[in-house]
N, CA, C, O and CB atoms as a CASP TS submission, in Angstrom:
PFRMAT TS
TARGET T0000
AUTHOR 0000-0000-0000
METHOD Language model
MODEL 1
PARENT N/A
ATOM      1  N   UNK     1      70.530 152.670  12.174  1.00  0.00           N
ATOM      2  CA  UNK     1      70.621 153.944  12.868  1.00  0.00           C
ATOM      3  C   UNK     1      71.016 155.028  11.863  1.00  0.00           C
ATOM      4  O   UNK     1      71.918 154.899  11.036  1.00  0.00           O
ATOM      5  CB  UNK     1      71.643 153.869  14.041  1.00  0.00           C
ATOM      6  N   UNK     2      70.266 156.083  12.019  1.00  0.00           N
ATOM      7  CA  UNK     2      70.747 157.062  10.748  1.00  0.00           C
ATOM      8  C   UNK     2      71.917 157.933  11.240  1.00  0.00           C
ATOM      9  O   UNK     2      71.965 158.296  12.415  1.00  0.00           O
ATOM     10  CB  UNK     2      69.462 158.151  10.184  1.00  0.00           C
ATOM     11  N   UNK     3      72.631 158.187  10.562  1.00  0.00           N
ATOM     12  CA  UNK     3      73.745 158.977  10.618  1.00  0.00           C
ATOM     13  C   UNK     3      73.827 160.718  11.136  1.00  0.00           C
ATOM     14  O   UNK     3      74.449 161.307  12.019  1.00  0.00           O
ATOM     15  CB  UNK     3      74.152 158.818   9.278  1.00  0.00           C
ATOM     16  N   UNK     4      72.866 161.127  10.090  1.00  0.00           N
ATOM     17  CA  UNK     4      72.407 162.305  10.324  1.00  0.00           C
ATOM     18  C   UNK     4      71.320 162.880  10.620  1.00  0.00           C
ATOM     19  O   UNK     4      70.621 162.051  10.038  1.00  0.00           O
ATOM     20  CB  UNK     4      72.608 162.730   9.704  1.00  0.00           C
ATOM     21  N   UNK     5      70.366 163.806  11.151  1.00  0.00           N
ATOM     22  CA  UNK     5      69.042 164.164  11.466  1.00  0.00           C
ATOM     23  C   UNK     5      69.003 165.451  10.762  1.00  0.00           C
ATOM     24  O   UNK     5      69.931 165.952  10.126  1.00  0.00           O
ATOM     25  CB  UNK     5      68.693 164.221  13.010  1.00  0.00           C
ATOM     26  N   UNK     6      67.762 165.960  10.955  1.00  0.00           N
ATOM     27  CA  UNK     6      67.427 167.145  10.536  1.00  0.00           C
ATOM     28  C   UNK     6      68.293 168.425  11.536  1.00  0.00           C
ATOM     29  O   UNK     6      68.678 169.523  11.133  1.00  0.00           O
ATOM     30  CB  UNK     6      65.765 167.141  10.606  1.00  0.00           C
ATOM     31  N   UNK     7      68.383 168.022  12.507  1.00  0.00           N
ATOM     32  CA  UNK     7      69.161 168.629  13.829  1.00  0.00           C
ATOM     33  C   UNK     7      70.381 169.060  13.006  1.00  0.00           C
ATOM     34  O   UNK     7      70.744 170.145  12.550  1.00  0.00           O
ATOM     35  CB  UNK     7      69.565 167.428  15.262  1.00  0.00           C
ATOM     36  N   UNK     8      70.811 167.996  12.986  1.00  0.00           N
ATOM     37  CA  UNK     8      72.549 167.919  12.611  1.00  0.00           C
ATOM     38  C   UNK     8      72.637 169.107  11.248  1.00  0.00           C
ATOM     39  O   UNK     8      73.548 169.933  11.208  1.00  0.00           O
ATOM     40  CB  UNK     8      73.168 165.871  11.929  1.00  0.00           C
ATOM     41  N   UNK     9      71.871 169.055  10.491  1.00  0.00           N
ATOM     42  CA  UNK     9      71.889 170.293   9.363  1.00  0.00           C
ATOM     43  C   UNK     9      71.815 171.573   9.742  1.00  0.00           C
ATOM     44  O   UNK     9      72.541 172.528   9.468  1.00  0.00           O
ATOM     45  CB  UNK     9      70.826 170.259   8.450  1.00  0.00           C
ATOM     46  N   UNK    10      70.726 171.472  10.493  1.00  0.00           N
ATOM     47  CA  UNK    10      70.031 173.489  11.285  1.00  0.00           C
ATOM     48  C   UNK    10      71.181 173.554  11.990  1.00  0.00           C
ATOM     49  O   UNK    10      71.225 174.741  12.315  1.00  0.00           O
ATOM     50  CB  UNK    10      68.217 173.784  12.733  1.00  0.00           C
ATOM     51  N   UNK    11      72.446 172.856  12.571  1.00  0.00           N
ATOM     52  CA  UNK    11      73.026 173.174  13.540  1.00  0.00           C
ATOM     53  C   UNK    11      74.240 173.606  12.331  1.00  0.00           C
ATOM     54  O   UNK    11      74.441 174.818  12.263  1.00  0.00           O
ATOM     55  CB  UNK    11      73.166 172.027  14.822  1.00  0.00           C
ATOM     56  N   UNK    12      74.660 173.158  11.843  1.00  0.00           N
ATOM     57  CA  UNK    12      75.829 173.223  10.890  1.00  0.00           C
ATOM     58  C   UNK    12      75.094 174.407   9.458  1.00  0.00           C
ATOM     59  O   UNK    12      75.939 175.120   8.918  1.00  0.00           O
ATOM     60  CB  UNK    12      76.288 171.236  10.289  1.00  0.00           C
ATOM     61  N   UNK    13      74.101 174.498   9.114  1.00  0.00           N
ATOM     62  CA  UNK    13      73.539 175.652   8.427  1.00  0.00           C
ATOM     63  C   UNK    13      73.173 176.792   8.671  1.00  0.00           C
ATOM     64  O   UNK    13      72.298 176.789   9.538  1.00  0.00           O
ATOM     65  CB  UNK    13      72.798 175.464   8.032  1.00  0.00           C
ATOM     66  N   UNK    14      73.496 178.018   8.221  1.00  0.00           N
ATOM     67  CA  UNK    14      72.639 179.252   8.599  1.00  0.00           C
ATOM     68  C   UNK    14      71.008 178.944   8.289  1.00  0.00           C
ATOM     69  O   UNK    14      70.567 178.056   7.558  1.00  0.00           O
ATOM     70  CB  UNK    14      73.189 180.633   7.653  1.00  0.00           C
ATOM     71  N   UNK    15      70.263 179.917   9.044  1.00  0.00           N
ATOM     72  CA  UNK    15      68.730 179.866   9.005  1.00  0.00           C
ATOM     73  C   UNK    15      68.528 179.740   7.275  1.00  0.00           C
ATOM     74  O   UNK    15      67.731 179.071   6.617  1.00  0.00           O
ATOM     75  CB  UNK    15      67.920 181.447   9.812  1.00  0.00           C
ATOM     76  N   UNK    16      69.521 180.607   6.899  1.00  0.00           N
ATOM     77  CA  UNK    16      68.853 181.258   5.423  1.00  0.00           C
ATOM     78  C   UNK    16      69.165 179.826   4.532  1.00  0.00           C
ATOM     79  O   UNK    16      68.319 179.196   3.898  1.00  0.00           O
ATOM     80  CB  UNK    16      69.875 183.019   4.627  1.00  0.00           C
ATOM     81  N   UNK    17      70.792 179.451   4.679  1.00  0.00           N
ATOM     82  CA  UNK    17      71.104 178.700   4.136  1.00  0.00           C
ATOM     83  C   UNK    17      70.075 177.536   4.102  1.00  0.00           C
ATOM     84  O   UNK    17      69.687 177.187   2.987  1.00  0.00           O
ATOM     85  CB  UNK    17      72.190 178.570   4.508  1.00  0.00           C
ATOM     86  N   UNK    18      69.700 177.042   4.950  1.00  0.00           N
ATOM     87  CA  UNK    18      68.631 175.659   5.448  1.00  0.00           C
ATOM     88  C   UNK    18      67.713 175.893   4.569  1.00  0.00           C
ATOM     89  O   UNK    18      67.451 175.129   3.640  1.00  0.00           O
ATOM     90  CB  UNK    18      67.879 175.560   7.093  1.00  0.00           C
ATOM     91  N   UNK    19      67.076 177.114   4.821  1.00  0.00           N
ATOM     92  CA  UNK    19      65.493 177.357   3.950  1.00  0.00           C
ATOM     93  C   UNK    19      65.711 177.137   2.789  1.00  0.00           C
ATOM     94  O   UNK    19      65.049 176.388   2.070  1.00  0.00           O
ATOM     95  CB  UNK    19      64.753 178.797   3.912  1.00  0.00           C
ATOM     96  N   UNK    20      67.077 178.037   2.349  1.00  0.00           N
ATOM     97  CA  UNK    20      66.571 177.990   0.759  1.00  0.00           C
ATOM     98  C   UNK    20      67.211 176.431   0.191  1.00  0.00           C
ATOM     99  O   UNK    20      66.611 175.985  -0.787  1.00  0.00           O
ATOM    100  CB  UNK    20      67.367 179.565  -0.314  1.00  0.00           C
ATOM    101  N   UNK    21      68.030 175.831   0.570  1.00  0.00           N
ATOM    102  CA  UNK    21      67.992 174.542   0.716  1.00  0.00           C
ATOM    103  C   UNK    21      66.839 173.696   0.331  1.00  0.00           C
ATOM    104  O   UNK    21      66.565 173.076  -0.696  1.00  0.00           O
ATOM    105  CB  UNK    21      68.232 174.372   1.855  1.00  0.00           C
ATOM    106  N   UNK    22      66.110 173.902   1.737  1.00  0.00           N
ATOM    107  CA  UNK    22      64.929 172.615   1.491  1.00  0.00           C
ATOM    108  C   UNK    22      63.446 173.224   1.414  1.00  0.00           C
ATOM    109  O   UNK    22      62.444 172.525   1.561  1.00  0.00           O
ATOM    110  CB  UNK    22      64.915 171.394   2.925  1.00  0.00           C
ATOM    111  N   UNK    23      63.412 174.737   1.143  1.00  0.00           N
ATOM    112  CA  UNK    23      62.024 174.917   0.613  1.00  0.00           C
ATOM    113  C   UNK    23      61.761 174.933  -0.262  1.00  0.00           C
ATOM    114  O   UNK    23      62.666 175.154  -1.067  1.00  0.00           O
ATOM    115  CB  UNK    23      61.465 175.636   0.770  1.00  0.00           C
ATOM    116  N   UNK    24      60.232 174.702  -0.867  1.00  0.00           N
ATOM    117  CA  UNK    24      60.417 174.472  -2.489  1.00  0.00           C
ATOM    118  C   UNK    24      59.820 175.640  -2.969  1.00  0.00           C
ATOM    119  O   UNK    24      59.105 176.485  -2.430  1.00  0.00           O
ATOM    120  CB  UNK    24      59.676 173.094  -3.197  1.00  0.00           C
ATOM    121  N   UNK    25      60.362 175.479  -4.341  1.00  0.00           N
ATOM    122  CA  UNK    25      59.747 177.101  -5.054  1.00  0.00           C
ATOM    123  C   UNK    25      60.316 178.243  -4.874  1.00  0.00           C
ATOM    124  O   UNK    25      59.950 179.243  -5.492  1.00  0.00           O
ATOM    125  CB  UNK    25      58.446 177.577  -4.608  1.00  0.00           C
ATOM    126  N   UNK    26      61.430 178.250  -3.876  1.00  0.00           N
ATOM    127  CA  UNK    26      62.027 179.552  -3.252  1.00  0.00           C
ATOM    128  C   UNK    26      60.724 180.037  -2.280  1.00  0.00           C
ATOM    129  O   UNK    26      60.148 181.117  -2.414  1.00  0.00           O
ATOM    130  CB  UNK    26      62.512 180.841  -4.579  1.00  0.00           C
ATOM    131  N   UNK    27      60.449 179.195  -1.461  1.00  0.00           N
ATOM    132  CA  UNK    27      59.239 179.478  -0.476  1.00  0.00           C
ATOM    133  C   UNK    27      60.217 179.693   0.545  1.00  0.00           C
ATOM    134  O   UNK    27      61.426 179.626   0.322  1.00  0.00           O
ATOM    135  CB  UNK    27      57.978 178.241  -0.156  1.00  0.00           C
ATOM    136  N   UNK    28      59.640 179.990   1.829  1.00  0.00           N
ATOM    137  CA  UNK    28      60.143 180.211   3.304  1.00  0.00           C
ATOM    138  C   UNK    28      59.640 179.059   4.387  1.00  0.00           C
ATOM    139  O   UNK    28      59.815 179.224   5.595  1.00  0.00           O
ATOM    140  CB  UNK    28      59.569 181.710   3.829  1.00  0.00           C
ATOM    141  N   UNK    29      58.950 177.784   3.804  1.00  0.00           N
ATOM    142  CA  UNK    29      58.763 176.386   4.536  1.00  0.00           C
ATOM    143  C   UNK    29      59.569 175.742   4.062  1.00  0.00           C
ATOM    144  O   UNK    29      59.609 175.601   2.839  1.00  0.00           O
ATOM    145  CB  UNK    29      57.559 175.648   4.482  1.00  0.00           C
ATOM    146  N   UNK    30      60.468 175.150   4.900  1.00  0.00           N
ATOM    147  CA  UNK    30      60.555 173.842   5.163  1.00  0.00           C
ATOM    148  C   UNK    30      59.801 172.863   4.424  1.00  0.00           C
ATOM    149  O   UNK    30      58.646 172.670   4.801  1.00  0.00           O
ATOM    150  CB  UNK    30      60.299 173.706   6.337  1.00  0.00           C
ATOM    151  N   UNK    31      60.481 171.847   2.897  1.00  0.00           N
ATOM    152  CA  UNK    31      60.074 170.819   2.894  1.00  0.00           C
ATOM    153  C   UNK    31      60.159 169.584   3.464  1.00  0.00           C
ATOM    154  O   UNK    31      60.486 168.694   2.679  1.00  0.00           O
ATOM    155  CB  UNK    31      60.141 170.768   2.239  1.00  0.00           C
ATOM    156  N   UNK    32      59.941 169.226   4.718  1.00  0.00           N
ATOM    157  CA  UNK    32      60.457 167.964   5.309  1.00  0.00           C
ATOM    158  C   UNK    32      60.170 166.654   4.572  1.00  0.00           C
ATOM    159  O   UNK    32      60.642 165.657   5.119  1.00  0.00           O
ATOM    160  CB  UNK    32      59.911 167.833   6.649  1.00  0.00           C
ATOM    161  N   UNK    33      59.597 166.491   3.619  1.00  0.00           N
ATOM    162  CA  UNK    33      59.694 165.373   2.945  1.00  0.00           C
ATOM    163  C   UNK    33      60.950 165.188   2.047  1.00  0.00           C
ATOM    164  O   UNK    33      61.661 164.193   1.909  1.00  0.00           O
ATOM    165  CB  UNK    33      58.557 165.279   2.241  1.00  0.00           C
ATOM    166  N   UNK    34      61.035 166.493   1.438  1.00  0.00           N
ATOM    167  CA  UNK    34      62.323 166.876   0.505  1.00  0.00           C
ATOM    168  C   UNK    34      63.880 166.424   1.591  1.00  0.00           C
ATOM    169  O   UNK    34      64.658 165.471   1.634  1.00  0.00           O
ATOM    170  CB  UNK    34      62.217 168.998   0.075  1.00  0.00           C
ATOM    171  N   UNK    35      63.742 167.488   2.199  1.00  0.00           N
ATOM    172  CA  UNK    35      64.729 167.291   3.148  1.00  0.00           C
ATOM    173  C   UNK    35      65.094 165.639   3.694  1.00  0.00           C
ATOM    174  O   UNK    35      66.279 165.361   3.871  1.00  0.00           O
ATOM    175  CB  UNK    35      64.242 168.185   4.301  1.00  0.00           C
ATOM    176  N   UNK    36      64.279 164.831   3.886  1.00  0.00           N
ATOM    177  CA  UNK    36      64.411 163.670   4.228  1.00  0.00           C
ATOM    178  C   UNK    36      64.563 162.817   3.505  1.00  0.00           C
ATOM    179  O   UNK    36      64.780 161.704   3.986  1.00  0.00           O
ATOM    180  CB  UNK    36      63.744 163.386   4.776  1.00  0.00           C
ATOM    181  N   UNK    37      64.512 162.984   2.043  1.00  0.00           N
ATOM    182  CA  UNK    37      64.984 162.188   1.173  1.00  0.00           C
ATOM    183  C   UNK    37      66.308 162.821   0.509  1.00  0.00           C
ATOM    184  O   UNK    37      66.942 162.080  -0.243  1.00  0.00           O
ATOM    185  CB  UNK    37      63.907 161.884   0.248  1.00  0.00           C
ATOM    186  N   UNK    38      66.632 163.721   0.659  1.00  0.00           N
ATOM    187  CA  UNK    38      68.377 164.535   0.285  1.00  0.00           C
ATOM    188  C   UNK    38      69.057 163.166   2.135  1.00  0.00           C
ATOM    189  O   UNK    38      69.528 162.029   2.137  1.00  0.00           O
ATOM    190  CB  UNK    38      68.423 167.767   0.788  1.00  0.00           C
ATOM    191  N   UNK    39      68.818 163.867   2.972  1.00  0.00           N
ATOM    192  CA  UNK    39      69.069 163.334   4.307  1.00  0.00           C
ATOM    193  C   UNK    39      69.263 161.944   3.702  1.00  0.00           C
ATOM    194  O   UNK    39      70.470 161.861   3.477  1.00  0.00           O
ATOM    195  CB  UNK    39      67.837 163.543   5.534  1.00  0.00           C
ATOM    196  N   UNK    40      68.684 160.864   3.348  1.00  0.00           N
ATOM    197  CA  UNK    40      68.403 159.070   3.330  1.00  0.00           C
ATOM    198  C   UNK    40      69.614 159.597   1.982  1.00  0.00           C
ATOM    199  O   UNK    40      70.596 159.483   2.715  1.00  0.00           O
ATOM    200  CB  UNK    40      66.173 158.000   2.868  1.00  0.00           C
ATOM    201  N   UNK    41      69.990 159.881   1.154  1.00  0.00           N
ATOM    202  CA  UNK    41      70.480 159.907  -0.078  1.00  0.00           C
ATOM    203  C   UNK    41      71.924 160.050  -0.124  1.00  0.00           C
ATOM    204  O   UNK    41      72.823 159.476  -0.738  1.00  0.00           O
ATOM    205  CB  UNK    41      69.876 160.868  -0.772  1.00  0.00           C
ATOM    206  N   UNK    42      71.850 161.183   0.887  1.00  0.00           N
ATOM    207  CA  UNK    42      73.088 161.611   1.725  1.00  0.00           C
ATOM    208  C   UNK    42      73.739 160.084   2.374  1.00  0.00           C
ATOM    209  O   UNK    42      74.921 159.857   2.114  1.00  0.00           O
ATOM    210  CB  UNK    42      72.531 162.829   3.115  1.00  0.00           C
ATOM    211  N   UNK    43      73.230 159.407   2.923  1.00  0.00           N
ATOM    212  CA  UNK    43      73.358 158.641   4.264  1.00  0.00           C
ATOM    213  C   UNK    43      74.037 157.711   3.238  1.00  0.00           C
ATOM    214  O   UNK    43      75.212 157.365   3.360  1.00  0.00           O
ATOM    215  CB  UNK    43      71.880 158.101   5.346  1.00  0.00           C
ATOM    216  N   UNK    44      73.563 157.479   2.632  1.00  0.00           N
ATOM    217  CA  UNK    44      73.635 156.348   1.647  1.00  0.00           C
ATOM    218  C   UNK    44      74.637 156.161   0.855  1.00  0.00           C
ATOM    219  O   UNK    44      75.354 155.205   0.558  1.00  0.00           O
ATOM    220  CB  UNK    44      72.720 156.348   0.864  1.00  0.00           C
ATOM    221  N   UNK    45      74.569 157.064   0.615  1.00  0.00           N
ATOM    222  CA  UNK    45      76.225 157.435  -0.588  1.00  0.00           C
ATOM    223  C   UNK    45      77.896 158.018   0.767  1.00  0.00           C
ATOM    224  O   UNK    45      79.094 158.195   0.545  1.00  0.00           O
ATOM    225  CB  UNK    45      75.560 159.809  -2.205  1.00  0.00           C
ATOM    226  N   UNK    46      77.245 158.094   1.743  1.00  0.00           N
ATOM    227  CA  UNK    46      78.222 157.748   2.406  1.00  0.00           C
ATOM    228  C   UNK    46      78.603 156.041   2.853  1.00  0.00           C
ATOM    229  O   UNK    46      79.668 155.444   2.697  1.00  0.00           O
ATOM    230  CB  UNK    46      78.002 158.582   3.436  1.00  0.00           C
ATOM    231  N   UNK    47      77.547 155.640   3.341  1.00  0.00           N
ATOM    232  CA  UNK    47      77.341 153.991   3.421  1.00  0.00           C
ATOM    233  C   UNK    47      78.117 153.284   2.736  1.00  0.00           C
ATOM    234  O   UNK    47      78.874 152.398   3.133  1.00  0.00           O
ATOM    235  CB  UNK    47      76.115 153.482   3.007  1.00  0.00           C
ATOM    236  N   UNK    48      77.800 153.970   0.836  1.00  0.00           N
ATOM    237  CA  UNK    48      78.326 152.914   0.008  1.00  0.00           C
ATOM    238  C   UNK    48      80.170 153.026   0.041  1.00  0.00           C
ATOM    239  O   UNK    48      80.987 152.110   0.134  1.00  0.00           O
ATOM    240  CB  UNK    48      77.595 153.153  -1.648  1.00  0.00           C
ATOM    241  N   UNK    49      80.391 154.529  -0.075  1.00  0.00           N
ATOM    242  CA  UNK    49      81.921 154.980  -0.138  1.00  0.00           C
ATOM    243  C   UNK    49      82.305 154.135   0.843  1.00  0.00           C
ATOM    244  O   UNK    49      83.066 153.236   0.483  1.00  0.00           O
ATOM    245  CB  UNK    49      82.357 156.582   0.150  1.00  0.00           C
ATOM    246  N   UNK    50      81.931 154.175   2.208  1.00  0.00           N
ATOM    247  CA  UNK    50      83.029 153.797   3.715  1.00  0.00           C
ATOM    248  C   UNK    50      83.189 152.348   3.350  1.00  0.00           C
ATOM    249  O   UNK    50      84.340 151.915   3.386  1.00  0.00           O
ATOM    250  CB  UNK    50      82.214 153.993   5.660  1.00  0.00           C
ATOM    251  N   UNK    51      81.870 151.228   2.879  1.00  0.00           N
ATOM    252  CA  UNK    51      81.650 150.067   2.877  1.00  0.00           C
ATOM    253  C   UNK    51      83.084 149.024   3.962  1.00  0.00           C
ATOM    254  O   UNK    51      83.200 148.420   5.028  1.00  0.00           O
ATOM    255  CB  UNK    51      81.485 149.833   1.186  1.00  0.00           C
ATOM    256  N   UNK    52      84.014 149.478   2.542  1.00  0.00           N
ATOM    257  CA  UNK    52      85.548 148.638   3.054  1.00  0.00           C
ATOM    258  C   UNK    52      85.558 149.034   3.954  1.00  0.00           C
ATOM    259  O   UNK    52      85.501 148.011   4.637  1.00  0.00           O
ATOM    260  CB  UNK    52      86.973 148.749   2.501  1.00  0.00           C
ATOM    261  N   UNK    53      85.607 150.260   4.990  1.00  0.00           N
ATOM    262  CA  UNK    53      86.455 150.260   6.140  1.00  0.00           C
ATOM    263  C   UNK    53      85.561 150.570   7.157  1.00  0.00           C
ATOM    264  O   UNK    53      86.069 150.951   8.211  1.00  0.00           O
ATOM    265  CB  UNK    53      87.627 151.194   6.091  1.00  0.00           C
ATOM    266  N   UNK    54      83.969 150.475   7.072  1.00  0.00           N
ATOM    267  CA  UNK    54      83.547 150.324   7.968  1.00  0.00           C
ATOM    268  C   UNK    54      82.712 148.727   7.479  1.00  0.00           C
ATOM    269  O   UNK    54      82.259 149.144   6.413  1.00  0.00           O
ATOM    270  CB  UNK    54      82.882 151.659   8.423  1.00  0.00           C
ATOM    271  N   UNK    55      82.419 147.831   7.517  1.00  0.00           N
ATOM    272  CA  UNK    55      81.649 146.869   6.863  1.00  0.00           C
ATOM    273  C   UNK    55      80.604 146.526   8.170  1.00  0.00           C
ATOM    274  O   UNK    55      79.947 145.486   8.218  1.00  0.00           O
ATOM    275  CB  UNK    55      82.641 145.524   6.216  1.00  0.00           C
ATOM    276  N   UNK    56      80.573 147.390   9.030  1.00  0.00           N
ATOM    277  CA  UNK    56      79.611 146.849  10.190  1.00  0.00           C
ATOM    278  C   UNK    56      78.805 147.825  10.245  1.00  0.00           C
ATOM    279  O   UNK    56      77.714 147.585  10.763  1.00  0.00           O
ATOM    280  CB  UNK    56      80.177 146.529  11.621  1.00  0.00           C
ATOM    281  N   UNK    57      79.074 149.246   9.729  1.00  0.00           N
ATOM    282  CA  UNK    57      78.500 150.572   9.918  1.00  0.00           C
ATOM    283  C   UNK    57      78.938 151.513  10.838  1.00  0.00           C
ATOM    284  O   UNK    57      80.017 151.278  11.381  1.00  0.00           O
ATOM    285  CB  UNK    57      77.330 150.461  10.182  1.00  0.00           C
ATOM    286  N   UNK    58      78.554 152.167  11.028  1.00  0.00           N
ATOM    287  CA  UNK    58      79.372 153.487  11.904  1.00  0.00           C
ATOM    288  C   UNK    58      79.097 152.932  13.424  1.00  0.00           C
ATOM    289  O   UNK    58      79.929 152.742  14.312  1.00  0.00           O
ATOM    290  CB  UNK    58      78.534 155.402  11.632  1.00  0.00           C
ATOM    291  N   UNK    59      77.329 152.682  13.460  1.00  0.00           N
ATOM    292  CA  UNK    59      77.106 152.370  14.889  1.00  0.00           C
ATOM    293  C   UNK    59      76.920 150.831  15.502  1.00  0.00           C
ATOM    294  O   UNK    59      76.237 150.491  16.468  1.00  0.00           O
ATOM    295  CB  UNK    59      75.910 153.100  15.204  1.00  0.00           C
ATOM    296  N   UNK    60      77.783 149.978  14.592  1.00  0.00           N
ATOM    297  CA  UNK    60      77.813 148.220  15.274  1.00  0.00           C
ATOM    298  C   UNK    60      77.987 148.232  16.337  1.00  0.00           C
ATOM    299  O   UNK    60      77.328 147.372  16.920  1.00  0.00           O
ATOM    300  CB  UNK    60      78.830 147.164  14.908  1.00  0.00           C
ATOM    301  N   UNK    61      78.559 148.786  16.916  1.00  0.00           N
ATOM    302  CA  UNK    61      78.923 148.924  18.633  1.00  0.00           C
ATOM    303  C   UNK    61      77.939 149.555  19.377  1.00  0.00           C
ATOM    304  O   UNK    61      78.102 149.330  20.576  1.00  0.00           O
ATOM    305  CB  UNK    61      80.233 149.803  18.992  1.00  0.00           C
ATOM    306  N   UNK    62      77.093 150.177  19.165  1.00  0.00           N
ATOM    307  CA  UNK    62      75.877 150.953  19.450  1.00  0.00           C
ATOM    308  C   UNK    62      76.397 152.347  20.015  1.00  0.00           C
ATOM    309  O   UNK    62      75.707 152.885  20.881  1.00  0.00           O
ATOM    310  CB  UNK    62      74.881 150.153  20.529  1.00  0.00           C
ATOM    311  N   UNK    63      77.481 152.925  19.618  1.00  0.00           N
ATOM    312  CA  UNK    63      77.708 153.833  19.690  1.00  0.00           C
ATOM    313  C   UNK    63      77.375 155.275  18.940  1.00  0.00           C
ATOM    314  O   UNK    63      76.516 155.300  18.058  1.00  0.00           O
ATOM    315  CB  UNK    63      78.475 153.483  19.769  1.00  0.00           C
ATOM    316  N   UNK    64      77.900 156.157  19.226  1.00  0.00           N
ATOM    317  CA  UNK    64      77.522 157.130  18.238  1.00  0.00           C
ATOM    318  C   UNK    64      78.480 157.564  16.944  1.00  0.00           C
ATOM    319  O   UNK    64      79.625 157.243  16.624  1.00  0.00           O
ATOM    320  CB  UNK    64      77.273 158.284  19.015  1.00  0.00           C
ATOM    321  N   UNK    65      77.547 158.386  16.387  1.00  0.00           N
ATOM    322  CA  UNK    65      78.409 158.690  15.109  1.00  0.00           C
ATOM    323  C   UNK    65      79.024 160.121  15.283  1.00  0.00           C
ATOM    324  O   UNK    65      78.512 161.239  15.330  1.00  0.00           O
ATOM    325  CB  UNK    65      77.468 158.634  13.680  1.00  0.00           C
ATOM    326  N   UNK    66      80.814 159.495  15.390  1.00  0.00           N
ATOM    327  CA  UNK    66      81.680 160.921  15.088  1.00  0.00           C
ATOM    328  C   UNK    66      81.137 162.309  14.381  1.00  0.00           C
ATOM    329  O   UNK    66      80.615 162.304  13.266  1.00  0.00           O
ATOM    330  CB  UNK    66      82.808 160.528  14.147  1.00  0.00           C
ATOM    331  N   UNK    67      81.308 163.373  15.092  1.00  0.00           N
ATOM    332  CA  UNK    67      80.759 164.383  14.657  1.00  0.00           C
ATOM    333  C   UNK    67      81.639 164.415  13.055  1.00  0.00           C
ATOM    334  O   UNK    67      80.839 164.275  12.129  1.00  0.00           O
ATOM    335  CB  UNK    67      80.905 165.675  15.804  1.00  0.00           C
ATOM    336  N   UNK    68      82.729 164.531  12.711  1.00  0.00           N
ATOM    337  CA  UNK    68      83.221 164.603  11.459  1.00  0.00           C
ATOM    338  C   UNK    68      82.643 163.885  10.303  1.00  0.00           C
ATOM    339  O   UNK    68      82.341 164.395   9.224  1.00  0.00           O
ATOM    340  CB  UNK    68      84.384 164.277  11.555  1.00  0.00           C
ATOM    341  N   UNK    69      82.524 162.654  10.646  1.00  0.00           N
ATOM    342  CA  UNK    69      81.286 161.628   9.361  1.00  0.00           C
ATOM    343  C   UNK    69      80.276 162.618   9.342  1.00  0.00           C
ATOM    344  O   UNK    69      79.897 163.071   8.261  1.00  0.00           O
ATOM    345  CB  UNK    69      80.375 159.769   9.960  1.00  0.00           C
ATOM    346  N   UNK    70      79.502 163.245  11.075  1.00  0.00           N
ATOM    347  CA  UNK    70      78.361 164.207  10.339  1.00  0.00           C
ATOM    348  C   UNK    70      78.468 165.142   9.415  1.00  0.00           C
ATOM    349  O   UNK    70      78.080 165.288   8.255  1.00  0.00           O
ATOM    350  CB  UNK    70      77.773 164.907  11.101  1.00  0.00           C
ATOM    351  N   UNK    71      78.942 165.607  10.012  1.00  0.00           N
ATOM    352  CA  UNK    71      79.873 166.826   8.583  1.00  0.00           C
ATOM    353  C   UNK    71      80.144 166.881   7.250  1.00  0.00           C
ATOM    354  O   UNK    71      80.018 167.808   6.450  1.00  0.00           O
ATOM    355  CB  UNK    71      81.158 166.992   8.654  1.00  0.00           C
ATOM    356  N   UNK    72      80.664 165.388   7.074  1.00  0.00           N
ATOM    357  CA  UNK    72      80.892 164.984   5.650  1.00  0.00           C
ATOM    358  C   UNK    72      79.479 164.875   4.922  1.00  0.00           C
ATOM    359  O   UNK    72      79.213 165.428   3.855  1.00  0.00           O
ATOM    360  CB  UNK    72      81.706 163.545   5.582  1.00  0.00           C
ATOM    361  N   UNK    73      78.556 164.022   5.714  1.00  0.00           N
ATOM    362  CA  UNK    73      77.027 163.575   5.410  1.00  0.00           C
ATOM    363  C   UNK    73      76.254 164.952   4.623  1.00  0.00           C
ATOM    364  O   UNK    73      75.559 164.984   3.607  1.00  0.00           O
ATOM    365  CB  UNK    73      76.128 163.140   7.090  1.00  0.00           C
ATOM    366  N   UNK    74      76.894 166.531   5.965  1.00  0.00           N
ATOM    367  CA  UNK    74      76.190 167.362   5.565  1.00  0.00           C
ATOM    368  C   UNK    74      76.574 167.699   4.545  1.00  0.00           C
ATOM    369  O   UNK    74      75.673 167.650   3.708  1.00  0.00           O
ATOM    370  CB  UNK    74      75.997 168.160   6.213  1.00  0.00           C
ATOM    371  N   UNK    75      77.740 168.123   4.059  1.00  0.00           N
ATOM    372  CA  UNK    75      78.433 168.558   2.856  1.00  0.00           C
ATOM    373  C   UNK    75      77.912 167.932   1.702  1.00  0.00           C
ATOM    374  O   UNK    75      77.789 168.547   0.643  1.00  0.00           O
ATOM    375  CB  UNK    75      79.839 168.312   2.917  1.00  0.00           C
ATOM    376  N   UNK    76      77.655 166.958   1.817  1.00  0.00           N
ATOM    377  CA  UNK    76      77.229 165.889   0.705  1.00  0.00           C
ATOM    378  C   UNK    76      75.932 166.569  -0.048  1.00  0.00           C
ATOM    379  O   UNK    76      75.371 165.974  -0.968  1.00  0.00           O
ATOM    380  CB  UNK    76      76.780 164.259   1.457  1.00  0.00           C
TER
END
């Protein structure tokens, strides 16, 4: 289960901030391929940090993921 979505960024980013983020070239699109591999990279390097104290993952219980882990994910 992924941690974070594309959602979870536009919601926690300004418009401007997002674009110039993940468009390339200093364009005004959206790279969603780009973006989704920062996103998986992100996820990941949180994954590895928590390991010890989560060793089942955030959602073993099939629950959801604390808005604060999102946060951290985004910062990342």
């Amino acid at each position: 289960m992924a941690i974070i979505t594309s959602t979870d960024l536009q919601n926690r980013l300004s418009t401007q901030a997002y674009t110039r983020l993940f468009a390339k070239n200093g364009g005004s699109t959206v790279d969603t391929a780009f973006r989704d591999l920062i996103i998986a990279e992100a996820e990941s390097e949180v994954r590895i940090r928590t390991k010890a104290a989560f060793p089942e993952g955030f959602d073993a219980a099939g629950g959801t993921v604390d808005e604060a882990i999102k946060g951290g994910v985004v910062d990342i």
